[in-house]
C-alpha positions as CSV (number, residue, x, y, z in Angstrom):
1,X,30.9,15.1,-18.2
2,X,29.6,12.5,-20.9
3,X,30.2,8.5,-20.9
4,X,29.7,6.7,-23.4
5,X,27.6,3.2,-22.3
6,X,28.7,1.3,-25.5
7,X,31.2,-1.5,-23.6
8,X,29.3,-4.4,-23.9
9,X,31.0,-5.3,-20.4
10,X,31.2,-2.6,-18.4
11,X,29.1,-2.9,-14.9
12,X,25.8,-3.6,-14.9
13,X,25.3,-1.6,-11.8
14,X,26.0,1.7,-13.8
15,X,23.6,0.7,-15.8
16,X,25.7,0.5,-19.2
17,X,22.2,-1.5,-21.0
18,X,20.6,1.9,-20.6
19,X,20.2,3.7,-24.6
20,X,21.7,6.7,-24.8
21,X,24.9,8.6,-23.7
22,X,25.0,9.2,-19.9
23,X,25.8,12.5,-18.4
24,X,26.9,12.5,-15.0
25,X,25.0,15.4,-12.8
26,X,28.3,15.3,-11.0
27,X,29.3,13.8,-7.7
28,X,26.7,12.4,-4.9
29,X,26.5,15.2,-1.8
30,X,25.6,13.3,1.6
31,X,24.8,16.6,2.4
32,X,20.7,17.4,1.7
33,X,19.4,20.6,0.3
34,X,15.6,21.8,0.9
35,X,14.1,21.9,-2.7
36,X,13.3,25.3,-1.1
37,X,16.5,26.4,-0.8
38,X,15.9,29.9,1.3
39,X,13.4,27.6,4.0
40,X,15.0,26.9,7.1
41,X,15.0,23.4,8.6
42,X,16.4,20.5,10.6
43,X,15.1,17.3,9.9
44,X,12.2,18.1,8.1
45,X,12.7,19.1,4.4
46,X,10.6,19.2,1.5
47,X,10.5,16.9,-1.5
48,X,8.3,15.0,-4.3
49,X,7.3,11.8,-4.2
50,X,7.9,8.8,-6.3
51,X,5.8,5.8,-5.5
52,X,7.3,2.6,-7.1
53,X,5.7,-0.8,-7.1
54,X,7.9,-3.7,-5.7
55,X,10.9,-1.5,-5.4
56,X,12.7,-1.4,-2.3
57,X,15.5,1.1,-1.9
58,X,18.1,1.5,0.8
59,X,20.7,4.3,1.1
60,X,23.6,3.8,-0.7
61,X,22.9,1.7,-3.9
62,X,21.9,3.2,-7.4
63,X,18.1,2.6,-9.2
64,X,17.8,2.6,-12.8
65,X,14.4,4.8,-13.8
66,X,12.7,4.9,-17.1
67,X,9.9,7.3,-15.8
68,X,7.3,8.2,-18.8
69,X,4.6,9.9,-16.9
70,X,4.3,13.5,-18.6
71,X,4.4,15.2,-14.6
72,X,7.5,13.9,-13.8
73,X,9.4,14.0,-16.8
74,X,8.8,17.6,-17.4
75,X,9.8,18.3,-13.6
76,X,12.8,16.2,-13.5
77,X,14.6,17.3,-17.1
78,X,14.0,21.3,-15.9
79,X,15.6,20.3,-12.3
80,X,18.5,18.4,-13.8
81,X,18.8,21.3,-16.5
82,X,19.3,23.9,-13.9
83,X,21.5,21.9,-12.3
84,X,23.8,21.1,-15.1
85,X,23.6,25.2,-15.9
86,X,25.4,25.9,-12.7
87,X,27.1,22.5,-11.8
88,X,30.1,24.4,-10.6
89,X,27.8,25.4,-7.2
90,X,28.6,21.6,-6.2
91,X,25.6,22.3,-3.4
92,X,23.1,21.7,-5.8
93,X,21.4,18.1,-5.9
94,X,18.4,17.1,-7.8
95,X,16.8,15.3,-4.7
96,X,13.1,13.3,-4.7
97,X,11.9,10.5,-2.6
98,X,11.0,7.0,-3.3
99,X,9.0,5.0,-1.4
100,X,7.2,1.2,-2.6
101,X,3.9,1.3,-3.8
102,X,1.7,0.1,-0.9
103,X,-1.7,-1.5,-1.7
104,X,-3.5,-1.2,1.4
105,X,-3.5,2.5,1.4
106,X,-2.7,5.5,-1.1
107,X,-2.1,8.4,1.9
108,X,1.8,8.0,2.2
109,X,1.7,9.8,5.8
110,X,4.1,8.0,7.9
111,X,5.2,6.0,5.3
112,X,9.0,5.2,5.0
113,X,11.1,5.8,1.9
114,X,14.2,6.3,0.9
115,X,16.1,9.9,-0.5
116,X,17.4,9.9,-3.4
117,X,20.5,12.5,-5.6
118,X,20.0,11.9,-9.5
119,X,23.8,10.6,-10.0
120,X,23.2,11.1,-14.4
121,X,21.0,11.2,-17.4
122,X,20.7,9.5,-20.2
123,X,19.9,11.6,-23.2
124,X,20.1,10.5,-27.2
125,X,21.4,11.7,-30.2
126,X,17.8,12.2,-31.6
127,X,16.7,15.1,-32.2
128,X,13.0,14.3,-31.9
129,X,10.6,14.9,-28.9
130,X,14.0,17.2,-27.3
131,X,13.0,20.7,-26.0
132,X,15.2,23.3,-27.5
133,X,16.2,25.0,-24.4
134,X,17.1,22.7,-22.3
135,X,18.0,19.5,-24.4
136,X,15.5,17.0,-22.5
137,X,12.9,15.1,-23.8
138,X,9.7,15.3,-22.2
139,X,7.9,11.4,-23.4
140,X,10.2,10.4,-21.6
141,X,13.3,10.7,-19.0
142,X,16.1,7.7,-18.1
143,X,18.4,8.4,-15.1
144,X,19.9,6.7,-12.0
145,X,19.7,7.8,-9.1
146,X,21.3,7.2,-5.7
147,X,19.7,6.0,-2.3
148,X,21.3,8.7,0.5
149,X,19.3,8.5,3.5
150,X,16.3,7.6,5.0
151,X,13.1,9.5,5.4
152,X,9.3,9.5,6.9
153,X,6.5,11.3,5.5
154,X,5.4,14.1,7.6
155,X,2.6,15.2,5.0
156,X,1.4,16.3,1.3
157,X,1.8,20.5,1.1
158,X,-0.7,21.9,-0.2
159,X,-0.3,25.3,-0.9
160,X,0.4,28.0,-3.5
161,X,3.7,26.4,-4.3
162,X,1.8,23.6,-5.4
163,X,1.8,23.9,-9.2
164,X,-0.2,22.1,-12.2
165,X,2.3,19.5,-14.4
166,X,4.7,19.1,-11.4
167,X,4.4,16.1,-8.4
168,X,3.0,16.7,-5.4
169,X,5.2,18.1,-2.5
170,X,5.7,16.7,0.7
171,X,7.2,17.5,4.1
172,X,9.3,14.8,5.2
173,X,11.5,14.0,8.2
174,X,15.0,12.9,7.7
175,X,15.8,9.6,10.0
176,X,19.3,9.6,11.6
177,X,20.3,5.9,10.6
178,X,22.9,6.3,13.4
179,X,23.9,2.9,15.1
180,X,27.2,4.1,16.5
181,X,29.9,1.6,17.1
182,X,30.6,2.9,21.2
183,X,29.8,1.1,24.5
184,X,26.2,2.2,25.7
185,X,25.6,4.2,28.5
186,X,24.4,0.8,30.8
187,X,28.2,-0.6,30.0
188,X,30.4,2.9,29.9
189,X,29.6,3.2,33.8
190,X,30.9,-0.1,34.8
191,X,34.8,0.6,33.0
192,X,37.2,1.7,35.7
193,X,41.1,2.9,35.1
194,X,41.9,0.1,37.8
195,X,40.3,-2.6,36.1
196,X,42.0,-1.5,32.5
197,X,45.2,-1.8,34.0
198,X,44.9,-5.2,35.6
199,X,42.8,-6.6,32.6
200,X,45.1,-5.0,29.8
201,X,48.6,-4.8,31.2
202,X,50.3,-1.7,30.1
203,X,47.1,-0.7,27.9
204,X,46.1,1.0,31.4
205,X,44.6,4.5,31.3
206,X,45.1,4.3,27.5
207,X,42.1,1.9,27.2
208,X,40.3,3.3,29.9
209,X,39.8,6.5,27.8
210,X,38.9,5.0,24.4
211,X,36.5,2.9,26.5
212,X,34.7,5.5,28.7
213,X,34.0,7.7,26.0
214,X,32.5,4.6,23.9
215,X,35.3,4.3,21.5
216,X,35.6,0.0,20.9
217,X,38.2,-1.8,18.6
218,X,38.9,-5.2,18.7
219,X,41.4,-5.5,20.9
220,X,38.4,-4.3,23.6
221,X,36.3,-7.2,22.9
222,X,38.2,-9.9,25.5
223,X,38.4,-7.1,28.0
224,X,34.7,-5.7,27.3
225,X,33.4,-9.5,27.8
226,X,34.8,-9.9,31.1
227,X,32.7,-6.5,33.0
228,X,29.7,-6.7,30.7
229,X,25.8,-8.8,31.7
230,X,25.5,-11.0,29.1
231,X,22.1,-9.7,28.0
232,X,24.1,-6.0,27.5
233,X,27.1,-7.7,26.1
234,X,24.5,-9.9,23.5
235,X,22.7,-6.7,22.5
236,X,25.4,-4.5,21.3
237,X,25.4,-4.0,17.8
238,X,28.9,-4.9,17.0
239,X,28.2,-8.5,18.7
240,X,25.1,-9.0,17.0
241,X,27.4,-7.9,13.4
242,X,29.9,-10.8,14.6
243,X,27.3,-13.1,14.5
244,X,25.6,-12.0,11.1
245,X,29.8,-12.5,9.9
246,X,30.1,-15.5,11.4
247,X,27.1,-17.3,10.3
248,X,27.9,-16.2,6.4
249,X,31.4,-17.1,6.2
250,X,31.0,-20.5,8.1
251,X,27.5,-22.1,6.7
252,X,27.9,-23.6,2.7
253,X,24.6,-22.1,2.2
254,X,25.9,-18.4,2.3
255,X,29.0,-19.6,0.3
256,X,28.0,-17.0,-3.0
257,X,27.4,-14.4,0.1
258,X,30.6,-15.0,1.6
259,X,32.8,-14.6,-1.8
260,X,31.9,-11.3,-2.7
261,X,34.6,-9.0,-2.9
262,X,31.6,-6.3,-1.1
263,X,31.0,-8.8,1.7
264,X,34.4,-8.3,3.1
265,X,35.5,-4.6,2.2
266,X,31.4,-3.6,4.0
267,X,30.6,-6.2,6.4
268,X,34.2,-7.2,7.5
269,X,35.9,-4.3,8.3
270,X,39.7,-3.4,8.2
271,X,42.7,-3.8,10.7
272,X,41.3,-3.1,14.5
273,X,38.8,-0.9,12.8
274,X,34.7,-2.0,13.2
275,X,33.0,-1.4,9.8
276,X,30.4,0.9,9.6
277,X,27.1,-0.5,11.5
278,X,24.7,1.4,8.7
279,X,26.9,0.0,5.7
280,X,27.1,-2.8,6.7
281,X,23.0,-3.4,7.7
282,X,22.1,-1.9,3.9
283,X,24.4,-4.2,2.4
284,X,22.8,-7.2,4.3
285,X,19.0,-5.5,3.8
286,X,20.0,-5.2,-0.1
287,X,22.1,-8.2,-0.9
288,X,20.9,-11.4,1.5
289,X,18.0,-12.5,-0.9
290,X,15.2,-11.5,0.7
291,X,11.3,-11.1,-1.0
292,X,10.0,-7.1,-2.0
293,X,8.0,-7.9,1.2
294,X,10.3,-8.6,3.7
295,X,13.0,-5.6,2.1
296,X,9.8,-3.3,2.5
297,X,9.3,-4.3,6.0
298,X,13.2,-4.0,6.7
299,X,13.0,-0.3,5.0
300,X,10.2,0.4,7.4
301,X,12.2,-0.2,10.6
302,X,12.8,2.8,12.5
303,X,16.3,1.6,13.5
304,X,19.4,-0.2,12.5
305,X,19.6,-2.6,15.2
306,X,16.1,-3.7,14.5
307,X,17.0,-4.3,11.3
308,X,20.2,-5.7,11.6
309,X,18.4,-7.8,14.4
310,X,15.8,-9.3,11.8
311,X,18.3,-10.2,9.4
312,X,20.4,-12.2,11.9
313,X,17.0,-14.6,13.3
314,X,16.5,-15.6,9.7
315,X,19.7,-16.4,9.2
316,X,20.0,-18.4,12.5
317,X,16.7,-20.0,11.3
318,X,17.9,-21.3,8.3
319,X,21.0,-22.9,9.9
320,X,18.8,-24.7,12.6
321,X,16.5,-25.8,10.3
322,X,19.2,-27.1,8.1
323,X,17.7,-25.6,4.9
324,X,17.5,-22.2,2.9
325,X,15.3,-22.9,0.0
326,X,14.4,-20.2,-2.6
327,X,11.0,-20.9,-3.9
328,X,8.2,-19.1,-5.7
329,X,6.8,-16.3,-3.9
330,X,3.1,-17.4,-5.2
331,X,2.6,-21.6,-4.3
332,X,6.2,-22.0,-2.6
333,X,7.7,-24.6,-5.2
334,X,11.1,-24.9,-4.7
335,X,13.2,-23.5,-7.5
336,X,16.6,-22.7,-6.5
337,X,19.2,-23.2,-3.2
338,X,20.5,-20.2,-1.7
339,X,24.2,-21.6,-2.1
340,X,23.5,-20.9,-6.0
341,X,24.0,-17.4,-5.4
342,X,26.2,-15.5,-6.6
343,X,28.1,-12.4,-8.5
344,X,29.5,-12.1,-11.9
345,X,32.4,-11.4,-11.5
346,X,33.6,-7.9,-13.3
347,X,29.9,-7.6,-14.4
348,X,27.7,-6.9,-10.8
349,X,28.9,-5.7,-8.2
350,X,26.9,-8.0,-6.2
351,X,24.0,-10.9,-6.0
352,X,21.0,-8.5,-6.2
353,X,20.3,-5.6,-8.1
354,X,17.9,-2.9,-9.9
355,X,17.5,-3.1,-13.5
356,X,14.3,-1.3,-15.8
357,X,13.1,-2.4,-18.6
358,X,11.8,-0.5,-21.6
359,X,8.6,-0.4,-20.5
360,X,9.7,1.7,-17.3
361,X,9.3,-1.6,-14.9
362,X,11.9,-1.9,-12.6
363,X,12.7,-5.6,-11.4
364,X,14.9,-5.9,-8.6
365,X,16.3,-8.8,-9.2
366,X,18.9,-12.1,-7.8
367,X,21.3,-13.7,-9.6
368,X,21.9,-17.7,-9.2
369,X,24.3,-20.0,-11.1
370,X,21.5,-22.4,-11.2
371,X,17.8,-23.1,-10.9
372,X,15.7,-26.5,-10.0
373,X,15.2,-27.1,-13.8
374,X,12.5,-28.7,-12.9
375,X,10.5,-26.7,-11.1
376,X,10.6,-23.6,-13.8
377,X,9.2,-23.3,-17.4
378,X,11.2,-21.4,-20.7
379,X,9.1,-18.9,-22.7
380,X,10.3,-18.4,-25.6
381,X,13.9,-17.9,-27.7
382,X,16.8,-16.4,-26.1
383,X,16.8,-12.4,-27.2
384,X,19.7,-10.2,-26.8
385,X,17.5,-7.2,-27.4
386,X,17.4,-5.0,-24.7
387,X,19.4,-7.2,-22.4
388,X,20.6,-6.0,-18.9
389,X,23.5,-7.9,-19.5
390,X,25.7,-7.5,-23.0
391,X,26.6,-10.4,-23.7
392,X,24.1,-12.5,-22.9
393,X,20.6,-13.2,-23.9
394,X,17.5,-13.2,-21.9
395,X,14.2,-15.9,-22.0
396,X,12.1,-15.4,-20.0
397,X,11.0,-18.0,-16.9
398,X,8.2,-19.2,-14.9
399,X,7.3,-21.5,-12.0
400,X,6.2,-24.9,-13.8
401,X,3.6,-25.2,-11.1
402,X,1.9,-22.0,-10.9
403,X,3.3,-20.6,-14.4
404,X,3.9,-17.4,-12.0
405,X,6.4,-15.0,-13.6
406,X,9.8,-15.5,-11.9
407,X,12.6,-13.7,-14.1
408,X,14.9,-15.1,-16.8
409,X,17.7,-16.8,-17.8
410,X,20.7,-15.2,-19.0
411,X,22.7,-17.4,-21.6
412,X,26.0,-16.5,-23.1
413,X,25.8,-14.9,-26.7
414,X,29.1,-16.4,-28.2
415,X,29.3,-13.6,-31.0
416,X,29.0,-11.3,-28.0
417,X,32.1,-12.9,-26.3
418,X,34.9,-13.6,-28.2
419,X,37.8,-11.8,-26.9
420,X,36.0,-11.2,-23.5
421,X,36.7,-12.9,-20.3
422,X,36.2,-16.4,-20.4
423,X,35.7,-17.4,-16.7
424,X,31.9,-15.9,-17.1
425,X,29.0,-18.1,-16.9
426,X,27.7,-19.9,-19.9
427,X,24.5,-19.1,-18.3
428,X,22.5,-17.9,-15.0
429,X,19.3,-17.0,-13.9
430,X,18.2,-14.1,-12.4
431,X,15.1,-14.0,-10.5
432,X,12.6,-11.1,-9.1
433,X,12.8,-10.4,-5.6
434,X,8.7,-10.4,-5.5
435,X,8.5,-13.7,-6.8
436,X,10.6,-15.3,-4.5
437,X,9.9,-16.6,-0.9
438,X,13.0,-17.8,0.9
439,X,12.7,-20.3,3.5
440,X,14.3,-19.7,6.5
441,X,11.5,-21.5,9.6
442,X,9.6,-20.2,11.7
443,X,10.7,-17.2,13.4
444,X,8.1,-17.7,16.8
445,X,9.6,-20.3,17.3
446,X,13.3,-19.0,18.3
447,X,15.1,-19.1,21.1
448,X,16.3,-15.7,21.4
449,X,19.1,-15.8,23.6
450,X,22.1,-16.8,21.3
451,X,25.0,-17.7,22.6
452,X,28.2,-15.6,21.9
């Protein structure tokens, strides 16, 4: 299956900038297969490793690689070649792991990182630097690749399987990102068939089953409130999701958040339905605008509700101390508002995303509709050359204060546009998530019992 990435406005999050034709591996499996297929396991499985610097991945959102290091491009084109020669075996996944690039240590034992399935390739015309077997060149390998779940290092194998020119292997542990959306145990015990009935009218026993064995919609919650403590009630998930919601579609700060067509199909849910708990916390973890160092910590989490818990106290920070500044992640200048962000429309899918330069650099990056022009510095002419975004041309920006690299701004190339949509942007910036700092208080100093 080929596609053709030469519509200049085709999503940026299938990375149509990338050169090349694309060719789809085929369809993302959920379901993980051992690099050793015959081994038998549970958890643990075994995979290479991909350290990236300032690249934070969560399950379910695509990275753009450029990888140019001679082990891995050899390693990955003869994987993705034996998988294209029997791509009718649909259990057959190119799968690695990523993790970010830590600088306090180089052992990655009990790191956390995310797995990935390569969703396609990118491969030229060219007939240069391409092995005749299987197609690839080996200078140099462009694919995307899809977060799928979770993972903590276990440790490096070193053994006979352990081959010159290929990555090391390591023995990983899968993590369960299961934050199921049921009635824990502590709340189950207290739901009686007599109380359904005089709580719920002719809901009755009906209710009373769906409850005891933990299954909650909506029309629970009134019921639910009236037999549950108040410190059970506040820390299940589902209440804690309700206040994440509430907080983003209420405050003007969170206005770009709120808009996005993703917000409400992930976080909102449909009907009596809840939405998923593990969408909807690696939506927030990906798209709230967040620095590399605070998405690493959230990656590192070992469960959902602690994530999902972190992201709400900064957002209740930032509505009690009545501001949500972005600013430089180096002297803290301000340089943009967090109402500034936003999605373009029929571009991205949301506010943040992965791009990679030609250089193999992938900058995860936010997109506002505008900047504190006087807090950042132009470099340069606008280029078109390699933009992330046909259409528009990129200069590159930095913080007038400490001249720290911040991203760039995107301005509309009119020979680019004519015929094309004409609600889009004259211009927008885009800034790195690890050169921003957003400014939400002080978190020791919250009150942590919210109210409902």
């Amino acid at each position: 299956m080929v596609r053709n990435n030469r519509n200049p406005f085709s999503h940026s999050s299938s990375s149509s900038y990338l050169p090349g034709i694309t060719r789809i591996i085929h369809g993302c499996d959920d379901k993980i297969k051992d690099d050793n297929a015959s081994a038998n396991w549970d958890n643990a499985i075994f995979v290479s490793i991909l350290e990236l610097g300032d690249v934070v991945l969560f399950p379910g959102y695509s990275l753009p690689l450029r990888l140019q290091d001679p082990q891995w491009t050899r390693y990955l084109s003869q994987k993705i070649s034996n998988v294209r020669s029997f791509r009718n075996l649909q259990e057959l996944d190119v799968i690695i792991g990523i993790v970010p690039r830590s600088d306090e240590s180089a052992d990655l034992r009990n790191r956390i990182g995310t797995l990935v399935v390569v969703e396609s390739v990118n491969t030229s015309d060219a007939d240069e630097n391409i092995d005749e077997n299987d197609g690839y060149r080996y200078d140099e390998i462009i694919l995307t690749v899809k977060g799928i779940q979770r993972f903590v290092v276990l440790k490096c194998i070193n053994d006979d399987s352990i081959v010159e020119n290929k990555p090391n292997c390591f023995e990983v542990e899968r993590l369960v990102d299961d934050c199921p959306v049921t009635l824990p145990a502590s709340v189950r015990c207290l739901v009686k068939p007599s109380s359904c009935v005089r709580s719920s009218g002719n809901l009755g026993s009906g209710l009373y089953s769906r409850l005891s064995q933990g299954q909650i919609t909506r029309s629970s919650v009134d019921y639910l409130k009236t037999i549950c403590h108040a410190h059970v009630w506040n820390h299940w998930p589902e209440v804690l999701f309700n206040k994440i919601r509430k907080i983003i579609l209420t405050s003007p700060k969170w206005s770009g958040i709120a808009k996005l067509p993703s917000f409400r199909a992930v976080c909102c849910g449909e009907g009596d339905e809840y939405a998923d708990p593990a969408k909807i916390t690696f939506w927030l973890a990906t798209n709230m605008p967040f620095s590399s160092v605070e998405r690493a910590k959230l990656l590192g989490m070992r469960s959902l509700f602690e994530m999902a818990s972190y992201i709400f106290h900064r957002l209740k920070l930032g509505e009690r101390s009545n501001f949500s500044n972005i600013r430089c992640g180096n002297c803290r200048s301000v340089i943009a508002k967090s109402d500034d962000l936003f999605n373009l429309e029929g571009i991205t899918d949301g506010i943040s995303g992965s791009y990679v330069n030609q250089h193999g650099v992938v900058h995860q990056t936010v997109t506002l509709r505008e900047s504190m022009h006087s807090a950042v510095l132009l470099y340069g002419s606008p280029e078109t050359k390699d933009s992330w975004f046909p259409g528009y041309a990129w200069t590159i920006t930095y913080c007038r204060s400490c001249f720290q690299h911040l991203g760039w701004k995107f301005t509309i190339s009119q020979d680019r546009m004519q015929g094309c949509d004409t609600n889009l942007p004259r211009y927008f910036w885009g800034f790195s998530h690890s050169s921003i700092h957003v400014e939400y208080g002080t978190m020791c100093n919250e009150d942590n019992n919210e109210d409902d």
